[in-house]
N, C-alpha and C positions, 0 to 999 in steps of 0.2 A: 515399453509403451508409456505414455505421458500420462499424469494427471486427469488432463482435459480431455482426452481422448476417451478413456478408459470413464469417466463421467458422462459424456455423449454416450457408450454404448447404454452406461447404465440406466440412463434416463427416456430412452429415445422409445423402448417398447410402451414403457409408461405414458411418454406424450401421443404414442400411436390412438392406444387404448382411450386416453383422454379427448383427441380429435375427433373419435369416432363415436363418441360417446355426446360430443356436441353437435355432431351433424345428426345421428336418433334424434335427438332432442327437440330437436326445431322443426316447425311441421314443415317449413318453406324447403330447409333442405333435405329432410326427409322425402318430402313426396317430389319435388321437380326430377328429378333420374326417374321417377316413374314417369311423369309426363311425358319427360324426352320420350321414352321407350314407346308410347301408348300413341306418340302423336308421329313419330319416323313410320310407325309401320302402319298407324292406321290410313297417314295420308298415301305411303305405297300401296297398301290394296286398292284404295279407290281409283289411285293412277292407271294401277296394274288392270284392275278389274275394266273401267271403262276408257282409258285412252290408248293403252297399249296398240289397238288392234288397227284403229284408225290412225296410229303414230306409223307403225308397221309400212299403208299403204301409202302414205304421205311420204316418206323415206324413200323407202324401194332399197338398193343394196345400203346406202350409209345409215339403215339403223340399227341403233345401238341400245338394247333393250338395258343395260344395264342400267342406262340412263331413269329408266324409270325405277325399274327394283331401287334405288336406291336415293329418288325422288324424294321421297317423308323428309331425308335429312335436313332439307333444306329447313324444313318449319321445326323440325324435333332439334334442331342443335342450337334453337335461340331458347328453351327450355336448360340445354345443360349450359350454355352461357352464364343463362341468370342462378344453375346451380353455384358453378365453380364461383362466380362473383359474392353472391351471399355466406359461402362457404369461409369467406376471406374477409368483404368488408363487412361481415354483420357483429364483429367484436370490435371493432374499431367504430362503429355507430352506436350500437351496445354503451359501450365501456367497459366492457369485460375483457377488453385488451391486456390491461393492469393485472387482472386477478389470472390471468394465461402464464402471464412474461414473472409473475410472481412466483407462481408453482414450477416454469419451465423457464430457470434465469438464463440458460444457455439457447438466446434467438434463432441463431442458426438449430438446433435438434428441435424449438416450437415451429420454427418453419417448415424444416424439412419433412415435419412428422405432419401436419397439415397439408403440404405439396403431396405428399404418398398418399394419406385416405384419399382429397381427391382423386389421384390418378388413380387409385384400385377402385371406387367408386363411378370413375368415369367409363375403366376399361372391364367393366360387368354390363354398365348401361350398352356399349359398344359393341359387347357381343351379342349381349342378349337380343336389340336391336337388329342387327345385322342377321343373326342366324335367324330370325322369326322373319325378315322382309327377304330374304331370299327362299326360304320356304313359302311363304306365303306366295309369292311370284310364282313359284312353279304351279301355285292350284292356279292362280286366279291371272295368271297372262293366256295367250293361245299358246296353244300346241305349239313348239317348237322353238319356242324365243329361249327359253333358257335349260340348262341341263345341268344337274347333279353330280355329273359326274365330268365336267371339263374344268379345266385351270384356270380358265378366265373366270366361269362363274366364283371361288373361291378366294381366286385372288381379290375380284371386288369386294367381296365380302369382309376379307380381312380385311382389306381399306378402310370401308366404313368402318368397321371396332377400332381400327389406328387412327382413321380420324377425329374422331371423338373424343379420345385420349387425349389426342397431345391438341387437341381445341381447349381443353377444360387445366393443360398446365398453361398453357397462352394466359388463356383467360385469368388462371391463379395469379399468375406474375405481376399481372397487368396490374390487378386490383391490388397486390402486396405496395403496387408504386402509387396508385392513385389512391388507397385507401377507402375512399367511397362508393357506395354502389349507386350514386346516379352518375359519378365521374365517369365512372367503369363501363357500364352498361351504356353510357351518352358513348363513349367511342368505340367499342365494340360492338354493338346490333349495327349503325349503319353502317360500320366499316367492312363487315362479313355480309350483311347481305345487300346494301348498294355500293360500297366504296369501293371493290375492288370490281364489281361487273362494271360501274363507269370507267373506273380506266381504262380498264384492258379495254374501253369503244375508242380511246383517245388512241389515234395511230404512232405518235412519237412516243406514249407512255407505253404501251403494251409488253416491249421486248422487257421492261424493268417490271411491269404489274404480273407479269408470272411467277413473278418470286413472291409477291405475299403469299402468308399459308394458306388462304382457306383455299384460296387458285388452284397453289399446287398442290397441295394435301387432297383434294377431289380429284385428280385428274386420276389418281389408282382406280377408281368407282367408275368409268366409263374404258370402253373400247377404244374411241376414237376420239381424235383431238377437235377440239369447237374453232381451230382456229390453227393455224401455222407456228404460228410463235409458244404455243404450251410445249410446255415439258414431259417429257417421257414419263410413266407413273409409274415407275419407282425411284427417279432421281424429283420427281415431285414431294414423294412423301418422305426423301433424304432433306427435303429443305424445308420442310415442315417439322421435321425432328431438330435441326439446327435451331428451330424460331425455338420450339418449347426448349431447348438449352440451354437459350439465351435466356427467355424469360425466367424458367427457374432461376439461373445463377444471377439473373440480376434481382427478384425476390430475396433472395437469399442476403446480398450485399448488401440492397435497402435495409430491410430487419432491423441488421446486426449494426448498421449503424445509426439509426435513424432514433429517434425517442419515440415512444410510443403515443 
């Protein structure tokens, strides 16, 4: 075993311990995973409670109550956005970047150990989320739209906790390259929630706008397809795990060569 290696293992718990101990710290990144959580499911009840029933008759066979159980997401995942973002650029606005890359001189274990709290951080907000808006759907939809005990209900369910996740390594990556949180947040809020519904309207872009993540990372969260051209949900949230890949391993390459 090398040097370098055996130095990563030894330091990486410490930087874990350290990342997480900076995310406590800051009330913005401490409380926004609450928001996300508070604002996914409280705008699903209100979905669930007052549109479901009228959604229902407007439908007829093509409704897809998932569609709303898992509605909140849409406003709750611009809260873990602006987590995973501040999580990243808020020591590089700081200055506390220097006194990071000081204590953790090996970039790659300060990154990787930051990339991890968020995701462990992301994929609590994701379950927590998900298992409370899918409970909650069962009180407050009518009778018969969703059930506890079939496979589609879970499998959406685990969508949303998977989407979530890997929105908030996106996210990480993004800002690891932009470094700022108005750079970061300027092209992720409108790229997530107008930049990919405009395309997919544009008929020559669509076959290609399925492949952004948030497109297809959502399509495990519904029954049915909104359109011809989506993708199946689980070769959706296969190319949503490919984006956060990318984005980590190109976080990772920034870092390690980049000055701080």
């Amino acid at each position: 075993m090398s040097t370098a290696t055996t130095q990563m293992r030894g330091t990486f718990p410490a930087a874990l311990h350290a990342e997480w101990t900076k995310l406590r710290s800051v009330p913005s990144t401490r409380w926004l995973p609450v928001v996300a959580v508070a604002l996914t499911v409280g705008v699903g009840i209100l979905v669930d409670a007052f549109v479901a029933e009228g959604q229902r008759r407007e439908d007829g066979a093509e409704y897809d109550p998932f569609t709303l159980v898992h509605y909140g997401i849409n406003v709750g995942q611009i809260a873990l956005v602006a987590f995973a973002v501040l999580a990243v650029a808020g020591e590089y606005g700081s200055g506390t970047i220097q006194a990071s890359l000081a204590a953790v001189p090996d970039r790659r274990v300060f990154a990787a150990a930051k990339l991890t709290v968020i995701t462990a951080v992301a994929l609590v907000t994701g379950i927590v989320s998900s298992l409370a808006c899918t409970l909650s759907a069962r009180v407050f939809m009518p009778d018969g739209d969703i059930s506890l005990t079939t496979t589609e209900t879970w499998r959406t369910a685990f969508g949303q906790a998977a989407y979530l996740l890997l929105l908030a390594v996106i996210c990480a990556g993004v800002t690891f390259v932009l470094r700022t949180p108005m750079a970061s947040m300027g092209l992720l809020i409108p790229l997530i929630l107008l930049g990919t519904t405009a395309l997919t309207a544009i008929p020559g872009v669509r076959k290609v706008a399925r492949f952004l993540p948030d497109r297809a990372g959502q399509r495990i969260m519904r029954l049915h397809d909104f359109n011809a051209n989506e993708l199946d949900p689980w070769a959706g949230l296969a190319v949503m795990v490919v984006w956060a890949i990318a984005a980590a391993a190109t976080a990772l390459m920034v870092v390690r060569r980049r000055d701080a």
